[in-house]
N, C-alpha and C positions, 0 to 999 in steps of 0.2 A: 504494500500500500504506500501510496509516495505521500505526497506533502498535500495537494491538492486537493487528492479526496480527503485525506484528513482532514483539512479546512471546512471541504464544502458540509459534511457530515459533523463536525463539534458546534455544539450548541454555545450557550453565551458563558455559561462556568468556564465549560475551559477552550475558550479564547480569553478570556480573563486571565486562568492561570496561564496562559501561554504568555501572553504579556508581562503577568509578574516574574518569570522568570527569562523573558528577553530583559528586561528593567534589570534583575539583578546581574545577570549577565554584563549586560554593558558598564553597569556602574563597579561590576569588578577587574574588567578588563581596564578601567578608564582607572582605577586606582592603580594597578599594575605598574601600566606604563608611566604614569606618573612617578611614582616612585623610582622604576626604575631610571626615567631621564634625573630625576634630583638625591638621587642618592651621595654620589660624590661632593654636590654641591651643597648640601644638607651637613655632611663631616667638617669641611671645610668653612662653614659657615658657625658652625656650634663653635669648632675652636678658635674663631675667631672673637665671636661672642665673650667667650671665658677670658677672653685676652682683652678685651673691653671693658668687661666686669672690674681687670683691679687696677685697669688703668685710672680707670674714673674714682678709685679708692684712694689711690698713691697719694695724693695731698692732704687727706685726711687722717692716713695711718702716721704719720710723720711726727704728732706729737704723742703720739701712744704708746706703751709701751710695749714689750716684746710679745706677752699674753696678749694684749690686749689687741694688738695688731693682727697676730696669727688667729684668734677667737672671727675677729671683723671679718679676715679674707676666705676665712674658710668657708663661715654663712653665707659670702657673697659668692663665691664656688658654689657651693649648694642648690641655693636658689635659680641661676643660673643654669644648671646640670640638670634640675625639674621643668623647669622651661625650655631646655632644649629634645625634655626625653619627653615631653606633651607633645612639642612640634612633631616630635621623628612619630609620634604615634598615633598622627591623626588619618583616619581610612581605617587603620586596623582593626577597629571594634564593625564597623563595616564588615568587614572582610567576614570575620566570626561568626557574623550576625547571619549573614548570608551561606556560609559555609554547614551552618544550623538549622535555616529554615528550608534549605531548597531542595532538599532531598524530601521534608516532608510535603512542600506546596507538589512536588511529582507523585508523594504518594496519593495525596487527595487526589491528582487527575484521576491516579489509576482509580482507585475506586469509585469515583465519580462512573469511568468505562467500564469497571464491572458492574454497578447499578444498572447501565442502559442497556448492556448484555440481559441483564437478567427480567428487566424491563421488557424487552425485545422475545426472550423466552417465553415470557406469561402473556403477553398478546397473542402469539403467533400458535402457541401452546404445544409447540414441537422446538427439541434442541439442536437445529441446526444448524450447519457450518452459518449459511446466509442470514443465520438471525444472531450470532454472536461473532464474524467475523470481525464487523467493524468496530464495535464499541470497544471490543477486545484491544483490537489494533488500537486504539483513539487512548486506551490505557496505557498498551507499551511504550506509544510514545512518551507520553506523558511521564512514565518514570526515565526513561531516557534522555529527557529535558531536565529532569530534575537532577540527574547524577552529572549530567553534562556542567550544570551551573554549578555544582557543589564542590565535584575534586577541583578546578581550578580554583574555587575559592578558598581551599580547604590548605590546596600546598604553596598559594599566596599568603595565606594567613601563618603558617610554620616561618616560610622565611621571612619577611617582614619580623617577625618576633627573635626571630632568630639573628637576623642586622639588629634588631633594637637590642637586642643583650651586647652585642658585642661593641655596638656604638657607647652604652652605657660605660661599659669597660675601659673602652677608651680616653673615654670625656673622664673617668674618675682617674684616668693615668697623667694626663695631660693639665689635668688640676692640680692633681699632689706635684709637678714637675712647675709649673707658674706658681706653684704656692712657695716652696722654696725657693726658686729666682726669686721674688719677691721680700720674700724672708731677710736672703742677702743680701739684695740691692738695701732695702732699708737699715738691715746692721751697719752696714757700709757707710751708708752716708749720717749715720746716730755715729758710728766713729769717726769720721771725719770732722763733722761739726764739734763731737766734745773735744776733738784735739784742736779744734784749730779755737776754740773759748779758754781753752785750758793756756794756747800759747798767747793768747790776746792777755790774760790773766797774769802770764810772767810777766808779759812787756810792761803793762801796767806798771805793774809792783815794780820793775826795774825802774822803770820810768820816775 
């Protein structure tokens, strides 16, 4: 049975469901590729973020002390690291959502086809090939549609999760590594200024 008669024989149920899962279908493909074009630029942009994050701290950590410094930049790493691990995971409850419901929106078809089967049976009151051929067939498609949307939703949804953990991993590597540079740059210049107060201090006194 091709496509055609299928159409011309499904009632408005399922062309309905056939609609809900062309819908999920596309809006899983359309996250797909999405992702896939911005994934590098999504890394790239996180860590650039975190590097803005203590940019914008550096003049304020200057009169604080060493705890108090390191307490500041790590909250602001944090925050930041939450905000980046929202962004990387938006779709993917999508994904889940869909990878969830679309096996069962096929199974409703099918049973929906075995109803008009058996619908078809008690009219006709004989069980014939020609009284349950089609609604049969109008079923199998119908879980075919459903399985069709759901593995690709299903091994989109793995990987996606599976970049998200290791993006995570990252962004916590790339943190603890700016939190130190940062650490130092600041000892650094808390030793420079107390030595260059401390040498102002001799001249003075010499003075």
């Amino acid at each position: 049975m091709n496509f055609s008669v299928y159409w011309q024989h499904a009632d408005a149920v399922s062309k309905t469901l056939y609609f809900v899962l062309l819908a999920m279908s596309i809006a899983t493909w359309t996250i797909v590729i999405l992702r896939l074009m911005g994934t590098r630029q999504l890394k790239q942009l996180a860590y650039a973020q975190l590097s803005n994050a203590l940019q914008a701290l550096k003049a304020k950590l200057k009169p604080l002390s060493f705890e108090q410094r390191k307490a500041v930049a790590e909250q602001a790493l944090l925050r930041q690291i939450a905000t980046e691990k929202a962004s990387a995971e938006k779709g993917v409850s999508v994904l889940g959502t869909i990878a969830s419901l679309a096996p069962f929106v096929g199974l409703f078809g099918t049973v929906w086809g075995i109803f008009h089967a058996l619908v078809a049976v008690g009219k006709s009151g004989q069980a014939g090939l020609a009284q349950v051929a089609t609604p049969v067939g109008e079923a199998l498609i119908m879980t075919g549609f459903g399985l069709a949307v759901a593995i690709p939703a299903v091994i989109a949804y793995n990987i996606c999760m599976r970049y998200n953990r290791t993006l995570s991993n990252e962004l916590q590597d790339h943190a603890h590594s700016l939190l130190i540079d940062t650490m130092l740059q600041q000892d650094s210049s808390v030793q420079k200024a107390e030595a260059s107060a401390t040498q102002e201090g001799l001249v003075g006194g010499q003075a």
